[in-house]
Each structure stands twice: as structure tokens, then as C-alpha cells.
Backbone as XML, in Angstrom:
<?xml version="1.0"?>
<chain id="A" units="angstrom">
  <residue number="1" name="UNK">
    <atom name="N" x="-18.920" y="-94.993" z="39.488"/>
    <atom name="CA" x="-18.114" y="-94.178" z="40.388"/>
    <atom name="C" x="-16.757" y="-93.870" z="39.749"/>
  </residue>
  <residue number="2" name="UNK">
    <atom name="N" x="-16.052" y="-94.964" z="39.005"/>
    <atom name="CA" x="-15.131" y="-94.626" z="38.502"/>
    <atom name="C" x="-14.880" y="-93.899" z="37.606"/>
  </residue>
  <residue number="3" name="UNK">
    <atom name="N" x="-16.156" y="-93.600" z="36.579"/>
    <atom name="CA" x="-15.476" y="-92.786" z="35.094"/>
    <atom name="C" x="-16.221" y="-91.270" z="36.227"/>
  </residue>
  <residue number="4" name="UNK">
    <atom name="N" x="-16.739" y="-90.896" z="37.102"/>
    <atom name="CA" x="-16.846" y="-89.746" z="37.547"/>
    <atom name="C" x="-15.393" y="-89.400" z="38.137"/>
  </residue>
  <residue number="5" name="UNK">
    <atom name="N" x="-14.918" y="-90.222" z="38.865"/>
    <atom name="CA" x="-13.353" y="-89.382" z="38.959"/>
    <atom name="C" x="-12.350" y="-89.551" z="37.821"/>
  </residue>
  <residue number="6" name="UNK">
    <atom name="N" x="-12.574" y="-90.273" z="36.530"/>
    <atom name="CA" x="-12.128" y="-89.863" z="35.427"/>
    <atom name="C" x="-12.494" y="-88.527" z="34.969"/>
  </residue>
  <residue number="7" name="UNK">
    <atom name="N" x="-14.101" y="-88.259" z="35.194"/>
    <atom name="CA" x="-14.241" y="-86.843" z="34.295"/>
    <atom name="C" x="-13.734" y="-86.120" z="34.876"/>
  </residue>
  <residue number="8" name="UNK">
    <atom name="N" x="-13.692" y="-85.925" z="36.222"/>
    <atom name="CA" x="-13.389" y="-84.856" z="37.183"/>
    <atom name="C" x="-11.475" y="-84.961" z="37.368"/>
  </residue>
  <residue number="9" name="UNK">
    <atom name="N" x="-10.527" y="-86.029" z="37.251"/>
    <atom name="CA" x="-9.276" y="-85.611" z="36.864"/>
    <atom name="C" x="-8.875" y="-84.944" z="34.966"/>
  </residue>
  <residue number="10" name="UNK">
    <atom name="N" x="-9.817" y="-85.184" z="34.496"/>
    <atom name="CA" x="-9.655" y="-84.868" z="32.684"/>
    <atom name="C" x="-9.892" y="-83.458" z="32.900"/>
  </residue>
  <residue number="11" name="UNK">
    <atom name="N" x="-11.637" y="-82.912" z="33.513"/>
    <atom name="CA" x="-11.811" y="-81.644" z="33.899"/>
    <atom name="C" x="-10.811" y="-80.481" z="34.780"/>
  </residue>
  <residue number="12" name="UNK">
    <atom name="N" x="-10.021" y="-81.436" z="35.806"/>
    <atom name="CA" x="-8.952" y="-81.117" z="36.720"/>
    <atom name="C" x="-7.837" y="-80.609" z="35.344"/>
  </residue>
  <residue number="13" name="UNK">
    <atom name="N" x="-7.431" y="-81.376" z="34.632"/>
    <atom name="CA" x="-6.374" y="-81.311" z="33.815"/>
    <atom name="C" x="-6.761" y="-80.330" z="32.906"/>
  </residue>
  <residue number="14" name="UNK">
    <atom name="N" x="-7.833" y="-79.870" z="32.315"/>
    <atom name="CA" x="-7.910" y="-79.269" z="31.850"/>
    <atom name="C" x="-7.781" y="-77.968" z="32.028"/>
  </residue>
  <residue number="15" name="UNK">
    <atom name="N" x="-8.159" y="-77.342" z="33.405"/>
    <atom name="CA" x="-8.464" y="-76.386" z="34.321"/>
    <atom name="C" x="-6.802" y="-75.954" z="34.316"/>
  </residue>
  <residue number="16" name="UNK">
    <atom name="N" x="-5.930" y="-76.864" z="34.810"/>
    <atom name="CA" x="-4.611" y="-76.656" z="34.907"/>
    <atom name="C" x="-3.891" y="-76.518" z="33.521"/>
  </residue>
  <residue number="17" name="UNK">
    <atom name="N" x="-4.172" y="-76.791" z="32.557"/>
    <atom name="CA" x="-3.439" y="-76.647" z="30.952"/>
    <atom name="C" x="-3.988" y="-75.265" z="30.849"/>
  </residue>
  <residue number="18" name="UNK">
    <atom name="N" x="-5.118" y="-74.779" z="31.323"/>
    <atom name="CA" x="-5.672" y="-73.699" z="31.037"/>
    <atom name="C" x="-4.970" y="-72.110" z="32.297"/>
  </residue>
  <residue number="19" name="UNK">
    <atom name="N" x="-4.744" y="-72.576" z="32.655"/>
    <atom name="CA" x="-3.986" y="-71.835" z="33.809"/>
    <atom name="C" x="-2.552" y="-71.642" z="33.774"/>
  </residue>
  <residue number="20" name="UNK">
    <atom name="N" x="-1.640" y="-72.951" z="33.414"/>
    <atom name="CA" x="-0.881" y="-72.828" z="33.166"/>
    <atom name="C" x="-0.632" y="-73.416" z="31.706"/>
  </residue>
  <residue number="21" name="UNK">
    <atom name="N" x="0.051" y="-73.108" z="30.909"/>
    <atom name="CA" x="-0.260" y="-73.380" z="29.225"/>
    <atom name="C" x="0.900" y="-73.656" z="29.189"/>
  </residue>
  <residue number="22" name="UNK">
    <atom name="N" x="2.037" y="-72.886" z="29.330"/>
    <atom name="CA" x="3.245" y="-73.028" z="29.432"/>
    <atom name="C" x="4.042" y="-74.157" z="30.193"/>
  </residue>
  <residue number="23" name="UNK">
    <atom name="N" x="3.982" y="-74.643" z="30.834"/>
    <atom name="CA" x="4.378" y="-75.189" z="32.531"/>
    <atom name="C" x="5.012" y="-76.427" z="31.780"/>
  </residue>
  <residue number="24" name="UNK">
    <atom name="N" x="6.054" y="-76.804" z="31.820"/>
    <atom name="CA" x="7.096" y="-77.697" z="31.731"/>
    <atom name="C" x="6.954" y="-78.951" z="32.901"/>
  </residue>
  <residue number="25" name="UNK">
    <atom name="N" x="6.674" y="-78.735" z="33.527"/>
    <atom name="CA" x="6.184" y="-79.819" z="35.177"/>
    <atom name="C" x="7.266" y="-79.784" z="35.709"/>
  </residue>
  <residue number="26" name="UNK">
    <atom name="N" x="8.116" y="-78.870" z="35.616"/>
    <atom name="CA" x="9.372" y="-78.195" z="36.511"/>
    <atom name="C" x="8.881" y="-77.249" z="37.487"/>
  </residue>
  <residue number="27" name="UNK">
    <atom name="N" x="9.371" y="-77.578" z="38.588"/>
    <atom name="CA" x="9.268" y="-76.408" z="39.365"/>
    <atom name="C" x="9.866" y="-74.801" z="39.117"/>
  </residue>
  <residue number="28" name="UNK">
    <atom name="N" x="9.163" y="-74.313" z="39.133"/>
    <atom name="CA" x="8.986" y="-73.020" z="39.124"/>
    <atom name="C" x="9.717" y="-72.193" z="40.546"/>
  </residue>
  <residue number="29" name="UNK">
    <atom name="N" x="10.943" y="-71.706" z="39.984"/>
    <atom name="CA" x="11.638" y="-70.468" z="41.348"/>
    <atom name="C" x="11.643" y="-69.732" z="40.833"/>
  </residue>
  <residue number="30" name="UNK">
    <atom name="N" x="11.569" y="-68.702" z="42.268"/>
    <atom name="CA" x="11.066" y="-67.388" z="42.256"/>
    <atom name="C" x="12.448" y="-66.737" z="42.378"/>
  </residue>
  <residue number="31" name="UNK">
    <atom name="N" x="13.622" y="-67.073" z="42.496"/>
    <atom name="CA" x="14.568" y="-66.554" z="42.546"/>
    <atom name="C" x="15.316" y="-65.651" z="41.472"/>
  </residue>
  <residue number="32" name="UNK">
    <atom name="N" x="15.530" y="-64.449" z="41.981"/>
    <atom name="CA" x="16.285" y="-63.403" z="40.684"/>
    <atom name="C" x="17.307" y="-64.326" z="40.270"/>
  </residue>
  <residue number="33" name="UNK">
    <atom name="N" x="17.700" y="-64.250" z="38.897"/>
    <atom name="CA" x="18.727" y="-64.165" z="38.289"/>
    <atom name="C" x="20.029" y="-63.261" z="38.363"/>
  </residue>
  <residue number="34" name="UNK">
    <atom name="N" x="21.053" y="-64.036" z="38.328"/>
    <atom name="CA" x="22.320" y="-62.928" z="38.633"/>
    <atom name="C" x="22.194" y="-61.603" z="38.323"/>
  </residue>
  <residue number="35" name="UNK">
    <atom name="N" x="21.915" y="-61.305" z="37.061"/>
    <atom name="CA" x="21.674" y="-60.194" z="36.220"/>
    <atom name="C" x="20.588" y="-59.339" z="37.083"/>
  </residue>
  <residue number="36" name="UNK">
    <atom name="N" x="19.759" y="-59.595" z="37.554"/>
    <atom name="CA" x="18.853" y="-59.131" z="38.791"/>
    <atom name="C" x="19.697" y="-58.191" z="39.739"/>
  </residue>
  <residue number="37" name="UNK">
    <atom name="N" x="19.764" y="-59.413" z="40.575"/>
    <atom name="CA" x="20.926" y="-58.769" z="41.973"/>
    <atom name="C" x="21.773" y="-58.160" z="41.425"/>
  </residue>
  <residue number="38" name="UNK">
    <atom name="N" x="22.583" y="-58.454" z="40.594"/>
    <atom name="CA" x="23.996" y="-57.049" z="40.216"/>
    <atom name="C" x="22.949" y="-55.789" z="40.041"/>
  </residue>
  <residue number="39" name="UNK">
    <atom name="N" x="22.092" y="-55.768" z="39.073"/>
    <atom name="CA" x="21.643" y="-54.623" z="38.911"/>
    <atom name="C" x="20.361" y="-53.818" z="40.615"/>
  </residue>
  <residue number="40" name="UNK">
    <atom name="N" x="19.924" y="-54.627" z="41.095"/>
    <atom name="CA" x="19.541" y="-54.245" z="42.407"/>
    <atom name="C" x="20.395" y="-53.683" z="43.293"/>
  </residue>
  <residue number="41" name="UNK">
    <atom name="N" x="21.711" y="-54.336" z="43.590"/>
    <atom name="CA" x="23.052" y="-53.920" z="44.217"/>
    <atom name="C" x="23.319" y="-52.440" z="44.098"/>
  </residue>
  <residue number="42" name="UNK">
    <atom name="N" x="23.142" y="-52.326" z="42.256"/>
    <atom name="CA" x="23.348" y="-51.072" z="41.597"/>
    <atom name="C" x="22.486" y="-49.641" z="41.878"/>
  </residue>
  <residue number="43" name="UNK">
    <atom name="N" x="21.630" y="-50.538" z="41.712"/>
    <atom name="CA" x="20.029" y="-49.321" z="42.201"/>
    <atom name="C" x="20.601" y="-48.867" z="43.998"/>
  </residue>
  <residue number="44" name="UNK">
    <atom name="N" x="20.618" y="-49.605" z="44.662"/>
    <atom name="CA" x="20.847" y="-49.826" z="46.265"/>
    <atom name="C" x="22.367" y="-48.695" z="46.368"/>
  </residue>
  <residue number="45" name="UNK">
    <atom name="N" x="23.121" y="-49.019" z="45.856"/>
    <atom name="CA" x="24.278" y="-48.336" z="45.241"/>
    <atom name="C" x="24.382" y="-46.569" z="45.296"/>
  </residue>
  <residue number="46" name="UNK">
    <atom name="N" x="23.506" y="-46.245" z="44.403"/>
    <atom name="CA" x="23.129" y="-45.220" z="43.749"/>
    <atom name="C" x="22.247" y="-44.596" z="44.294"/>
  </residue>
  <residue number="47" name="UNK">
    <atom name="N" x="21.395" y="-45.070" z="45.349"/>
    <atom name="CA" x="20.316" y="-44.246" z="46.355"/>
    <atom name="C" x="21.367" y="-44.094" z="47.312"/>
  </residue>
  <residue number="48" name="UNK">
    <atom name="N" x="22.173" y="-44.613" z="47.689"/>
    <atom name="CA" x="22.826" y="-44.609" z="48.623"/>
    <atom name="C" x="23.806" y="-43.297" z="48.572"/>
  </residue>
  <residue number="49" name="UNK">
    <atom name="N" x="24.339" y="-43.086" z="47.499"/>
    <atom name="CA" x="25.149" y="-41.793" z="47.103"/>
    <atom name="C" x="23.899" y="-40.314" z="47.383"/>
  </residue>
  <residue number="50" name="UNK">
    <atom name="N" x="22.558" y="-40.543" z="46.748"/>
    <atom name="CA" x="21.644" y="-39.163" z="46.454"/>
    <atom name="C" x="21.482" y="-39.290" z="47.682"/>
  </residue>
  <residue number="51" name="UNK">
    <atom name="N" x="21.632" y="-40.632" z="49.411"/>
    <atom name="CA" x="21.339" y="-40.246" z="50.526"/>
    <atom name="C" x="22.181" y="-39.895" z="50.690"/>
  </residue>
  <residue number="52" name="UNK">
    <atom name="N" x="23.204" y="-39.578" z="51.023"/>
    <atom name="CA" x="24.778" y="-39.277" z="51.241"/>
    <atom name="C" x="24.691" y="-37.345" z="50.866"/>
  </residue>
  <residue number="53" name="UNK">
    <atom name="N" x="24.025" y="-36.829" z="49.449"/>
    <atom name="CA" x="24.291" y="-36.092" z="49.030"/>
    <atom name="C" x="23.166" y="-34.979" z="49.623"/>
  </residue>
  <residue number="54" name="UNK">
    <atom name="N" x="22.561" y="-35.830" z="50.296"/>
    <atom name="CA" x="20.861" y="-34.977" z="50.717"/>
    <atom name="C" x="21.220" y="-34.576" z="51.959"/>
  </residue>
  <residue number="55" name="UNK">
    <atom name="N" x="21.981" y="-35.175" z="52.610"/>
    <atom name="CA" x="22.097" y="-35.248" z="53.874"/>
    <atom name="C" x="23.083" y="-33.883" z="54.733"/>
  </residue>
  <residue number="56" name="UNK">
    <atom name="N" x="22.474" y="-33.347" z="55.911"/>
    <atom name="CA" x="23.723" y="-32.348" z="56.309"/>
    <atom name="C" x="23.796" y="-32.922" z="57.917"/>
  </residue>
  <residue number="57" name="UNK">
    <atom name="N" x="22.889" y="-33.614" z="58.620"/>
    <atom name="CA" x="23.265" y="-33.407" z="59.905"/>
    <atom name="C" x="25.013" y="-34.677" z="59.833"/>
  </residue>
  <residue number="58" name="UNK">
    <atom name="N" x="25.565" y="-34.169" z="60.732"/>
    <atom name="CA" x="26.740" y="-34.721" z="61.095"/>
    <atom name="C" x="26.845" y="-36.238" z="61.707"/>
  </residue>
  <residue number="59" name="UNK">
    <atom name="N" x="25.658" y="-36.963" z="62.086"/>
    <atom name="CA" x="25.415" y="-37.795" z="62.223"/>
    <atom name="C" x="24.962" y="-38.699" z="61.393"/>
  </residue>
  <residue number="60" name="UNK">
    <atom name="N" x="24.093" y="-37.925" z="60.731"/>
    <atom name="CA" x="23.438" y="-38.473" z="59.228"/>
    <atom name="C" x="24.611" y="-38.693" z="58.166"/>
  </residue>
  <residue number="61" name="UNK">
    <atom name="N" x="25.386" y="-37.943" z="58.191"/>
    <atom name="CA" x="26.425" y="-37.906" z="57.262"/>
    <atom name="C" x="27.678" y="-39.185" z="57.372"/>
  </residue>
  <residue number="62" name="UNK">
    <atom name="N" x="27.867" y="-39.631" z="58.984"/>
    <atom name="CA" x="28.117" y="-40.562" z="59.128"/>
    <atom name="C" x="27.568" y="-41.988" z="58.531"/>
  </residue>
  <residue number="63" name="UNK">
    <atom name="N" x="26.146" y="-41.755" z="58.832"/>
    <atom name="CA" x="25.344" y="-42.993" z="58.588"/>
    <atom name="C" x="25.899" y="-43.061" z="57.174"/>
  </residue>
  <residue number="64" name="UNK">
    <atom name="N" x="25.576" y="-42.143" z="55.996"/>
    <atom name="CA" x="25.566" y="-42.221" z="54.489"/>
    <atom name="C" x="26.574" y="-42.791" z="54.368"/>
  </residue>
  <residue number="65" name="UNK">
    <atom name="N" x="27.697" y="-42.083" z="54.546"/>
    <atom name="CA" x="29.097" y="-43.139" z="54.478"/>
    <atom name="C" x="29.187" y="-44.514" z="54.692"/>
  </residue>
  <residue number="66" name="UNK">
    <atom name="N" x="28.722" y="-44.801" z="55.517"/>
    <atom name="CA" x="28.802" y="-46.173" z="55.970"/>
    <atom name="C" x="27.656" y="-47.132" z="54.885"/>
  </residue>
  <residue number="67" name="UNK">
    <atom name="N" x="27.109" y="-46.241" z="54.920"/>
    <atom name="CA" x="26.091" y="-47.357" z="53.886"/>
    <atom name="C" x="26.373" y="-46.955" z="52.569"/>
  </residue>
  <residue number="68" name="UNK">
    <atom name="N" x="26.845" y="-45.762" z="52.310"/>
    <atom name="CA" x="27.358" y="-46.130" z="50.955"/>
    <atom name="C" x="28.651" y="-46.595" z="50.601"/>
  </residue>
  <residue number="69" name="UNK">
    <atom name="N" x="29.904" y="-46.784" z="51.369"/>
    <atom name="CA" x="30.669" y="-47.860" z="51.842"/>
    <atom name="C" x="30.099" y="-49.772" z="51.647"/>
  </residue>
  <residue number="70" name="UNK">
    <atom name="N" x="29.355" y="-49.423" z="52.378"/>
    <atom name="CA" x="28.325" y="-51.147" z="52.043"/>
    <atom name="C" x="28.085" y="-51.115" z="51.098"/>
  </residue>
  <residue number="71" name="UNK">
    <atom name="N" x="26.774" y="-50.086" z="50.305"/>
    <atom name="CA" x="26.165" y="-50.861" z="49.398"/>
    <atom name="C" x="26.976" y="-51.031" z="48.252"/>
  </residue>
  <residue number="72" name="UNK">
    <atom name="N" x="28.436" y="-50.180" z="47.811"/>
    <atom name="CA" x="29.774" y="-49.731" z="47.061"/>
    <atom name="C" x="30.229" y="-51.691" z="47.233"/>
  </residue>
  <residue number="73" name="UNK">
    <atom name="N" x="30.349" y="-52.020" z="48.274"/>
    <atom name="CA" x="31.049" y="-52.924" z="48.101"/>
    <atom name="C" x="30.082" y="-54.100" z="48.068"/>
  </residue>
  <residue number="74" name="UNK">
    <atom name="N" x="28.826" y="-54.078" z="48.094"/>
    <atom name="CA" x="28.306" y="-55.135" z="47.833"/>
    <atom name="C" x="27.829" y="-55.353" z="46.287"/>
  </residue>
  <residue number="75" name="UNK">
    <atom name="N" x="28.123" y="-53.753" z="45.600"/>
    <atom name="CA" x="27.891" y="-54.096" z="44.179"/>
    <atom name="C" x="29.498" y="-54.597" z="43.818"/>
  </residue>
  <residue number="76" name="UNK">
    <atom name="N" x="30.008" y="-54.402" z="43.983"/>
    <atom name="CA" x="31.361" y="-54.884" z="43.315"/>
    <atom name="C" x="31.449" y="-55.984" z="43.548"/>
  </residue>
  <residue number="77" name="UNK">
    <atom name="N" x="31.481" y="-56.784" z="44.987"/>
    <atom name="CA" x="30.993" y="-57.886" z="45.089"/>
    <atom name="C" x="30.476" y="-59.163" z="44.127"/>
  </residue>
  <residue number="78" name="UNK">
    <atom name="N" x="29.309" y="-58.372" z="43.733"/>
    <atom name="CA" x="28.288" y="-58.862" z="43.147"/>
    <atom name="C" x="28.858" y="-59.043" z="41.335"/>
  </residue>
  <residue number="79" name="UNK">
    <atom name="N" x="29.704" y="-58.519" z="41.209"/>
    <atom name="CA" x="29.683" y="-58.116" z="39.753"/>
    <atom name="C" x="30.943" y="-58.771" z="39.471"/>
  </residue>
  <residue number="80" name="UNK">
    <atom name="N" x="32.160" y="-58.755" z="40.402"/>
    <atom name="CA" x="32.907" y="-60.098" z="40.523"/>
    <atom name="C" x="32.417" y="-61.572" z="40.236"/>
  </residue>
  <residue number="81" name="UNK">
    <atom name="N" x="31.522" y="-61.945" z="41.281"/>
    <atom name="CA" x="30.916" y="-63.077" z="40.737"/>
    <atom name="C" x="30.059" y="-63.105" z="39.570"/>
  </residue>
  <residue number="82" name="UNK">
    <atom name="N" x="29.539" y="-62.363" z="39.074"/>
    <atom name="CA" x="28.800" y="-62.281" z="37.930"/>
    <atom name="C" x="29.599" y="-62.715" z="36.984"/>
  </residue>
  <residue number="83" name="UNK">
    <atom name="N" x="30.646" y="-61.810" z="36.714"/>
    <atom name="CA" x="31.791" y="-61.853" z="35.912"/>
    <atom name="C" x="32.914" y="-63.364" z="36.114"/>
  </residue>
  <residue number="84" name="UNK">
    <atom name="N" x="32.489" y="-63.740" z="36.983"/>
    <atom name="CA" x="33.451" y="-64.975" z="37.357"/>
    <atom name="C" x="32.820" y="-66.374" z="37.416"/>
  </residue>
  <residue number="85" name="UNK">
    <atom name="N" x="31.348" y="-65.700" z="36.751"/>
    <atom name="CA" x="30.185" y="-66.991" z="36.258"/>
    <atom name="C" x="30.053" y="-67.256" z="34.733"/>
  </residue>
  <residue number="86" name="UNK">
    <atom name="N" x="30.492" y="-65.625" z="33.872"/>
    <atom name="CA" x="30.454" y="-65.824" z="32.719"/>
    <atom name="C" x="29.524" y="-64.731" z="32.362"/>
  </residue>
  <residue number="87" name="UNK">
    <atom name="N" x="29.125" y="-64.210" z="33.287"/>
    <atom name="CA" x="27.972" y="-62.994" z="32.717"/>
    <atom name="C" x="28.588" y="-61.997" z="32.124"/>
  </residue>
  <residue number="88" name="UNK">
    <atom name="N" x="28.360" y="-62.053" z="30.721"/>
    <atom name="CA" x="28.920" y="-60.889" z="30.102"/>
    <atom name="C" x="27.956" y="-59.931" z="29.574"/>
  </residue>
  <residue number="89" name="UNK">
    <atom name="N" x="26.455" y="-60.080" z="29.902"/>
    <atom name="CA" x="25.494" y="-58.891" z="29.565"/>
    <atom name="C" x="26.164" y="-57.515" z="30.982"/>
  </residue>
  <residue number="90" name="UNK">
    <atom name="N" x="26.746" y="-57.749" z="31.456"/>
    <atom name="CA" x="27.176" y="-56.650" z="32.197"/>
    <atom name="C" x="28.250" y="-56.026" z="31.634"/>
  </residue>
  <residue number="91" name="UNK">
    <atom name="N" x="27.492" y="-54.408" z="31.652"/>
    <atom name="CA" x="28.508" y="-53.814" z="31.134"/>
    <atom name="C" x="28.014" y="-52.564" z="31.806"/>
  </residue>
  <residue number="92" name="UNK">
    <atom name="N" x="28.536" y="-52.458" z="32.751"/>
    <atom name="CA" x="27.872" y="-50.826" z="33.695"/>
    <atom name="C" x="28.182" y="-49.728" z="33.125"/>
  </residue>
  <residue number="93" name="UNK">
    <atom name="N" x="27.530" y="-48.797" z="32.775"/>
    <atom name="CA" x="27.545" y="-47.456" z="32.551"/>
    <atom name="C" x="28.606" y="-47.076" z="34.052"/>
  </residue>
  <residue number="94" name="UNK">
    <atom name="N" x="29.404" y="-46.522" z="33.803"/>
    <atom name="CA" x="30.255" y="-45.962" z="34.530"/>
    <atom name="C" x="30.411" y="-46.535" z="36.076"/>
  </residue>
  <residue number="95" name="UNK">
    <atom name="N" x="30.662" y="-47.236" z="35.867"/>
    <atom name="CA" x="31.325" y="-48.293" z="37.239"/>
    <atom name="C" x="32.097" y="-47.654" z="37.634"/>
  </residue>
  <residue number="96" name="UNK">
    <atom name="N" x="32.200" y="-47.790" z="38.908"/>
    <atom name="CA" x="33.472" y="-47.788" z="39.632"/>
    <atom name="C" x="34.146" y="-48.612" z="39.420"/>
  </residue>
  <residue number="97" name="UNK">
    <atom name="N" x="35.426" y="-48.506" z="39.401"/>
    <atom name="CA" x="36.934" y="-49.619" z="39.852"/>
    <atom name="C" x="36.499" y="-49.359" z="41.587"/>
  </residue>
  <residue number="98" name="UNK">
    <atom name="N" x="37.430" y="-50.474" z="42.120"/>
    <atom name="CA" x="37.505" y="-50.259" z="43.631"/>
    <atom name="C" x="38.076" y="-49.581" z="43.787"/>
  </residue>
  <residue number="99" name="UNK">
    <atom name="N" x="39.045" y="-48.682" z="43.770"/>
    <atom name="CA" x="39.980" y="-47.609" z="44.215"/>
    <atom name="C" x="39.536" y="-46.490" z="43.904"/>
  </residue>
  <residue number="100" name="UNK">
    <atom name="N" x="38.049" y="-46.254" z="42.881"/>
    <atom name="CA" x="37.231" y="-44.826" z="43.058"/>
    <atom name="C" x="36.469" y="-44.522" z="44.269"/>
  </residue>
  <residue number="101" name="UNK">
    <atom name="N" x="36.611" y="-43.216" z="44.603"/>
    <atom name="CA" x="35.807" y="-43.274" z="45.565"/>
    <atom name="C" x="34.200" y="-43.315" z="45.037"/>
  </residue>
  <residue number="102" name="UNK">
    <atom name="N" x="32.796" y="-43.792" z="45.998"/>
    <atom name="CA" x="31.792" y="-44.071" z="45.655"/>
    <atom name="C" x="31.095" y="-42.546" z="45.824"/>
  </residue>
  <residue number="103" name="UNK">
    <atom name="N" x="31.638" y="-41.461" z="46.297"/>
    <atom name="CA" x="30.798" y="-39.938" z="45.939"/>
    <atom name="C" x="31.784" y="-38.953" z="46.137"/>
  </residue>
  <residue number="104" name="UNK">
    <atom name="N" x="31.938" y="-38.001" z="45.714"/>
    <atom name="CA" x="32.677" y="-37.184" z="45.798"/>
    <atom name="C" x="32.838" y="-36.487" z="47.399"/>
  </residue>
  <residue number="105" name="UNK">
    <atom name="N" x="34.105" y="-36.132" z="47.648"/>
    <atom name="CA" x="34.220" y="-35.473" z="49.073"/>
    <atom name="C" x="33.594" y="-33.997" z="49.207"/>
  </residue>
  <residue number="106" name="UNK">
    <atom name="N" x="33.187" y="-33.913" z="50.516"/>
    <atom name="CA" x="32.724" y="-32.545" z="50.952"/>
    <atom name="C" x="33.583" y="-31.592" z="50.949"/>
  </residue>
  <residue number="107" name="UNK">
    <atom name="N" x="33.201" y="-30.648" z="50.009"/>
    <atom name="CA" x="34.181" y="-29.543" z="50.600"/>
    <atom name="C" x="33.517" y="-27.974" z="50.846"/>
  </residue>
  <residue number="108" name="UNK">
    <atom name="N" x="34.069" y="-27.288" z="51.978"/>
    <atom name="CA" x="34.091" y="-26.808" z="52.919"/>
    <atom name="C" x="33.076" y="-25.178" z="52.278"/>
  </residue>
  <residue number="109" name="UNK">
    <atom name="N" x="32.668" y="-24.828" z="52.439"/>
    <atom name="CA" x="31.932" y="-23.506" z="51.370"/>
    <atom name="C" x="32.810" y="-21.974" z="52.071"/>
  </residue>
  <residue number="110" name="UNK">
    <atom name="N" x="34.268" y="-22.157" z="51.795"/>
    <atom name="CA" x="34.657" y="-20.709" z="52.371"/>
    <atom name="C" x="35.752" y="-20.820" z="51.450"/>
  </residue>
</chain>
């Protein structure tokens, strides 16, 4: 009875070296990396302006603002701490400073 649950943990082990090859016997997170979220922030960011720019009803136009207001300040946010962790693979193609505005103002067609 006993060398059968020997073969069958050796077979077990094997099954698992074979599945995972790599595997350190560390747990494994699924969590983005800083470098992730800044650049998600960014993406989130940047849809947020082409909604802003798509947009004409007067209500809608409200909404855009406001969320591109948010998502503006949740990348900067984000890139503060990045930067205040040591991440220096960031280097944004044309960032804003905070005192830019995040899309250009409407102006009037007359």
C-alpha cells in the first residue's frame, strides 16, 4: 500500500514539474506591476480626451470633462508614486505637467 502512494506522489510530482517547469514554490500574484497601472491610467487618460472630443450633446460634454478631469488626475497620481518608488522606465511621450490643460477648449465656429 505504501510504495503505491509513493508512485502516485513521484507521478503527482512529476505531472506538476511538467506543468509548471518554472515555479520557484512562491506564490504566484496576479497583480500588475507599477509600470502596468501608470501606463493603464494613461490608456484610460487618453480615451477619455477622444470621448470628450466625440462628444456634442451638452450634457455629454459635461460628463467628458469630468471624467477626463479624473482620469487626468489619476494618471498623474499614479506617476508621482511611480516616480517616488524609483521607477525610472517612465518617461511619457508628452505628459502633461498639472497646470496643462488635459484637451484643448471648445471654441465657438463663428
Amino acid at each position: 500500500m505504501m510504495f503505491v502512494g509513493k508512485e502516485l506522489l513521484v507521478r503527482f510530482t512529476q505531472v506538476i514539474e511538467a506543468i509548471l517547469p518554472d515555479w520557484d514554490g512562491k506564490p504566484e500574484t496576479n497583480e500588475p506591476d507599477m509600470l502596468e497601472i501608470v501606463n493603464r491610467a494613461k490608456q484610460e487618460w487618453l480615451a477619455s480626451q477622444k470621448y470628450f472630443n466625440s462628444v456634442s450633446d451638452p450634457d455629454l460634454i459635461d460628463h467628458a470633462i469630468m471624467l477626463t478631469d479624473a482620469a487626468q488626475k489619476k494618471y498623474m497620481y499614479l506617476l508621482r508614486q511611480a516616480k517616488s518608488h524609483g521607477l525610472k522606465a517612465l518617461q511619457p511621450e508628452n505628459a502633461p505637467s498639472e497646470k496643462e490643460p488635459a484637451c484643448l477648449p471648445i471654441q465657438s465656429a463663428g
